[in-house]
Structures are given as C-alpha cells and as structure tokens.
C-alpha positions as CSV (number, residue, x, y, z in Angstrom):
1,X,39.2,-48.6,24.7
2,X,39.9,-50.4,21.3
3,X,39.6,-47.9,18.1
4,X,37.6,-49.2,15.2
5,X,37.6,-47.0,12.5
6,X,38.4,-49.7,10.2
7,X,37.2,-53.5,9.5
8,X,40.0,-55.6,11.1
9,X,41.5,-58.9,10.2
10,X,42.5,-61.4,13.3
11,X,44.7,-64.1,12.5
12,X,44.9,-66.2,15.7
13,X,47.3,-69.6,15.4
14,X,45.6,-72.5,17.5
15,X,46.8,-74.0,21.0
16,X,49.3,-76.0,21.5
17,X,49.5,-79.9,20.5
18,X,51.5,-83.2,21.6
19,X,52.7,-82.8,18.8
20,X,53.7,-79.1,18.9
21,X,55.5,-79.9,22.2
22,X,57.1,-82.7,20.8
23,X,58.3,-80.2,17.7
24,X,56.7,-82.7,14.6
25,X,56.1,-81.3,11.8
26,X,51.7,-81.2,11.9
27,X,51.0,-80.1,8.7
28,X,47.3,-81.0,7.5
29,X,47.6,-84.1,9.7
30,X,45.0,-83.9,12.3
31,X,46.1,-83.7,15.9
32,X,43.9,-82.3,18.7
33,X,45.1,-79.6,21.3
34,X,46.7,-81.2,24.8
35,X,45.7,-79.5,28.2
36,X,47.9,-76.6,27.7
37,X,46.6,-76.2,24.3
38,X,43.3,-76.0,25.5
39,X,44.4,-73.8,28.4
40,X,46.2,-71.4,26.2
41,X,43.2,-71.3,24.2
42,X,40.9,-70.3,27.2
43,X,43.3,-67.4,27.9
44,X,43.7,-65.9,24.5
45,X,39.4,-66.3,23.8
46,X,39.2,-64.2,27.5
47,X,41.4,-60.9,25.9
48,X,39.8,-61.3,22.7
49,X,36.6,-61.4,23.0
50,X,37.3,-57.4,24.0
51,X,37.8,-57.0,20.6
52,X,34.0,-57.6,19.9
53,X,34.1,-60.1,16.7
54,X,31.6,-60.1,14.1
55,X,32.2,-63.5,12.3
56,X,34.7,-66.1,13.8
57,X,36.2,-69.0,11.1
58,X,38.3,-71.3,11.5
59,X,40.4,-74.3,9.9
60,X,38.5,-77.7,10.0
61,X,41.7,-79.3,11.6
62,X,40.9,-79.8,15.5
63,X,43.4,-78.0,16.7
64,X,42.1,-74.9,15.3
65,X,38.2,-75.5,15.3
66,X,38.1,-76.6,19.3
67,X,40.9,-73.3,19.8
68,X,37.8,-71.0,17.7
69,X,35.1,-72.6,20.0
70,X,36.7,-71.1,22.9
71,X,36.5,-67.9,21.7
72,X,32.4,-68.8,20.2
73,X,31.4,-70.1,24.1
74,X,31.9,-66.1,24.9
75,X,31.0,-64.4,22.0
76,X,28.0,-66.6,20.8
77,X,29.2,-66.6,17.2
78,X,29.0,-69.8,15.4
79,X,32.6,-71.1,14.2
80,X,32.3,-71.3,10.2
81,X,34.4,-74.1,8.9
82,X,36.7,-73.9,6.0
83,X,39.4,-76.4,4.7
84,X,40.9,-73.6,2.6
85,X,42.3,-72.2,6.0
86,X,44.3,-75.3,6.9
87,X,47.9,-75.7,7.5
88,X,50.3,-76.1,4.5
89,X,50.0,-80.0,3.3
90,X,53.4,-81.4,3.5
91,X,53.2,-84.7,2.5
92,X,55.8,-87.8,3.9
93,X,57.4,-84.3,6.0
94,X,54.6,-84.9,8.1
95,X,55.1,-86.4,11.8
96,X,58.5,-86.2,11.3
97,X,60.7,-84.2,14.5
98,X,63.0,-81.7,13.4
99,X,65.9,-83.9,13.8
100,X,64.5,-86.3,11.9
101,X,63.7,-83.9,9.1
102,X,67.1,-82.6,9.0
103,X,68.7,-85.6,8.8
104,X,66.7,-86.9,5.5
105,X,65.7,-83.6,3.7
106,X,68.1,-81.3,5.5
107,X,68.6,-79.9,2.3
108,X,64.7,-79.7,1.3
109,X,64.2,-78.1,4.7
110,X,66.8,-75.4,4.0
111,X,65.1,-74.1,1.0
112,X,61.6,-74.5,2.1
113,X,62.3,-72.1,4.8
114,X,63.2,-69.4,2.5
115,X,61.8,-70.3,-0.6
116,X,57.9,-69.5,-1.3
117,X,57.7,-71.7,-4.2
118,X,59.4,-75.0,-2.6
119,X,57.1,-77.9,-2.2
120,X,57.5,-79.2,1.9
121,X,57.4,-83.2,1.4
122,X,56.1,-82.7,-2.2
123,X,53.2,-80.7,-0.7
124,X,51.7,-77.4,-1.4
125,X,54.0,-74.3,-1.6
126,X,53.5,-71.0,0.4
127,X,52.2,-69.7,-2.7
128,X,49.3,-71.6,-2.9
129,X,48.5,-71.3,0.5
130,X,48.2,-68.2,0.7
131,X,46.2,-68.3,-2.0
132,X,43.3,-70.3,-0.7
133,X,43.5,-68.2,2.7
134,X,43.1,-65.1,1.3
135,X,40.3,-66.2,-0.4
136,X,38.3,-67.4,2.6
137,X,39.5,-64.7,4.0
138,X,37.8,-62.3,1.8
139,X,35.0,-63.8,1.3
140,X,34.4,-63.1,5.2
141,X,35.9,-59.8,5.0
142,X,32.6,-59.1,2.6
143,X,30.2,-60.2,4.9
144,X,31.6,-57.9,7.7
145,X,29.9,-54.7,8.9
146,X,31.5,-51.5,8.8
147,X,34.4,-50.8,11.3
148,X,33.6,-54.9,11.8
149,X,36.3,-57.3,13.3
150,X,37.1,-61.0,11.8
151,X,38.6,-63.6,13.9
152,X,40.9,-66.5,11.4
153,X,41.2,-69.9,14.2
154,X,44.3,-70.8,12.3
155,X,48.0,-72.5,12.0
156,X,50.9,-70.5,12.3
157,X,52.5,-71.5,8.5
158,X,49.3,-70.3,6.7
159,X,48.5,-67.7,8.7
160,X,52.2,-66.1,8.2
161,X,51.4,-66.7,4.2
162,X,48.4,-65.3,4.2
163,X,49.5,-61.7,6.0
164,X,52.7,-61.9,3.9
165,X,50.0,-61.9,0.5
166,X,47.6,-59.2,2.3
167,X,50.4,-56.9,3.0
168,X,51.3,-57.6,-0.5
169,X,55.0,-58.4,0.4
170,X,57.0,-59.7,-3.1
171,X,56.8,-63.6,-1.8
172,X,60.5,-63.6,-1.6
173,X,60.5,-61.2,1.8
174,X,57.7,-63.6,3.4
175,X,60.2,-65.2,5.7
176,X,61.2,-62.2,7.0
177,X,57.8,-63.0,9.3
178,X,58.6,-64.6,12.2
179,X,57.4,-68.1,13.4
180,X,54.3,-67.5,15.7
181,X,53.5,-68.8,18.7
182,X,50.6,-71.2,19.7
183,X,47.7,-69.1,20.8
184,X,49.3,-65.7,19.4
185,X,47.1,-63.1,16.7
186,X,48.3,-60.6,14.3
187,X,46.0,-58.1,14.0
188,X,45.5,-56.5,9.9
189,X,43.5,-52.9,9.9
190,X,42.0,-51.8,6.6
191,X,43.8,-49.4,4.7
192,X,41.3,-46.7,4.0
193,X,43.8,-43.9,2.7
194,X,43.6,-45.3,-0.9
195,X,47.4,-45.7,-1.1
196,X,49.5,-48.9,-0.8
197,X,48.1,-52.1,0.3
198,X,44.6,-52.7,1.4
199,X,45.8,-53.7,5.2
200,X,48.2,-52.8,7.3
201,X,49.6,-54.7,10.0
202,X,48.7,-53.7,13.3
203,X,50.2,-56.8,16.0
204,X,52.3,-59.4,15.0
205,X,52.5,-62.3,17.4
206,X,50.6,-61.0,20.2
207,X,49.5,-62.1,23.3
208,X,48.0,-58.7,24.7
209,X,45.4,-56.3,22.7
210,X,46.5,-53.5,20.6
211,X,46.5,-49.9,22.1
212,X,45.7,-46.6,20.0
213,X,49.3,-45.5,18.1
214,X,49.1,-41.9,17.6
215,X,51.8,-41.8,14.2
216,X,54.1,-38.8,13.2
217,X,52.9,-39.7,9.7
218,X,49.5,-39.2,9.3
C-alpha cells in the first residue's frame, strides 16, 4: 500500500517516438508516439493509476498529451493542456541525429550538456525551462487536495530541469540527473519538516511504484 502523507509530484516522460528510436534531437518539434510508444504508454498508465492521481497535465506536444490520455482512460481525469510543460526549444538542433549534431555543433553540444545557461540551436536554456515548468507545476500543486498526487505527461529534458529547480540544486549540479527513459516517472514528496527544500525526491527514472522507506534519519 502506497503512503500519502504528503502531496506528491509525478513527472512521467512520454512514450517512445520514430524519432526517439531513430535518436533525433525532438525538441518542441511535434512528433507523435510509434506502436511501442503507445505500448509503453499503456504499461506505465496500468501501475500508475495505483497511485490514485488527483489532477493529470500534460505538455501540448503529442507525444506527451496522447502518453497522459492513457493514464486519463483509467483514471477519468481530464488531461489539462499546457505549452509551458514542453520540451526545451532547440531551434535548427532540431531533427538532427546525434551524429549529425556532433559533427556541426560538436562543440555546442559539449557545453549544452553541462552547461544550464547554454542556448541548444539558439533555443531556450535549461534555465528558462525550468522556469516555465515549475510554474505550471505549481499552479497544479495549488489546486491539489491534501496528501493529493499530480501526474506531469512530460519530456525527459524539461522534466530533468524542472526536478533539478524543485530540489533546489545550484543549476550547475543539474546534470548530475541522469537522462530518463521514455515512459519512466520520478516521483517528488512534499517536504513537510520545514527544513531544506520544499520536495524531496522519492524515484528517479522509474518503471515500478515506490515502496514505504523506513530512514535512520527521521
């Protein structure tokens, strides 16, 4: 049985697309989910629907909206749509394949993937993503009951900015987050001790629901 003694935060990247498989960079460009995107979808919404959601939103990208409607056909929420929790827009880098981004922005792509304030294809940097996702993201958090759970439809970029800003991590240390995989969740549990940051992170790239951690520490 799944403790709730706190609101929750679910950050759940969307299935997998053509694209994903053939490793383009998607950005804001908008590419549906393929079979096994849709199929990974229907697995994930079948364990999380356990964790009983109280509001489910999602990007407005396809890939993420139709990944949220799985979840919505067994909950009965409705999917509330918001830009602001879109992939990072990364300009001419997008529909590019890694090698092909290596070979004309190798240097670009370096930085980027270390660097919080670097522009991808003279788009947005992580900074300002996470910026616009935490907002939605509180702005849902609000509207939750007590001990309620949110659901984020995601990408996996904006999703790793946004828990990096939550946890309150200097934006330098963001990349120590891994790269998560399509159809995975993170799971944030409100801080209710009054010390540190407001969440705390519960799952990181999961594919299986959390179990009760008794800690040594509290």
């Amino acid at each position: 049985m799944i403790d709730r003694h706190e609101r929750r935060i679910v950050l759940w990247r969307h299935g997998r697309t053509a694209w994903n498989a053939e490793r383009r960079f998607q950005g804001q460009s908008d590419i549906e989910l393929d079979d096994e995107g849709r199929a990974q979808a229907q697995r994930a919404a079948s364990l999380l629907v356990h964790l009983t959601p109280d509001r489910l939103i999602s990007s407005d990208l396809a890939r993420a909206f139709a990944t949220a409607q799985a979840l919505a056909e067994l909950t009965e929420l409705d999917v509330v749509a918001d830009e602001r929790l879109r992939e990072t827009f990364a300009g001419e880098w997008e529909g590019l394949s890694r090698p092909e981004l290596f070979d004309t922005f190798g240097d670009e792509v370096s930085r980027w993937a270390s660097d919080s304030h670097a522009r991808p294809g003279g788009g947005e940097t992580r900074i300002e993503v996470a910026e616009r996702m935490v907002e939605a993201i509180n702005e849902s958090v609000d509207q939750l009951p007590a001990r309620g759970t949110l659901v984020v439809a995601t990408h996996g970029g904006s999703a790793r900015a946004a828990i990096g800003a939550l946890l309150e991590l200097p934006p330098e240390n963001w990349a120590c987050l891994g790269v998560l995989s399509n159809c995975a969740w993170s799971i944030l549990t409100e801080n209710t001790t009054g010390y540190g940051p407001a969440w705390r992170l519960q799952e990181y790239n999961a594919g299986s629901l959390p179990t009760p951690a008794l800690a040594d520490d509290r």
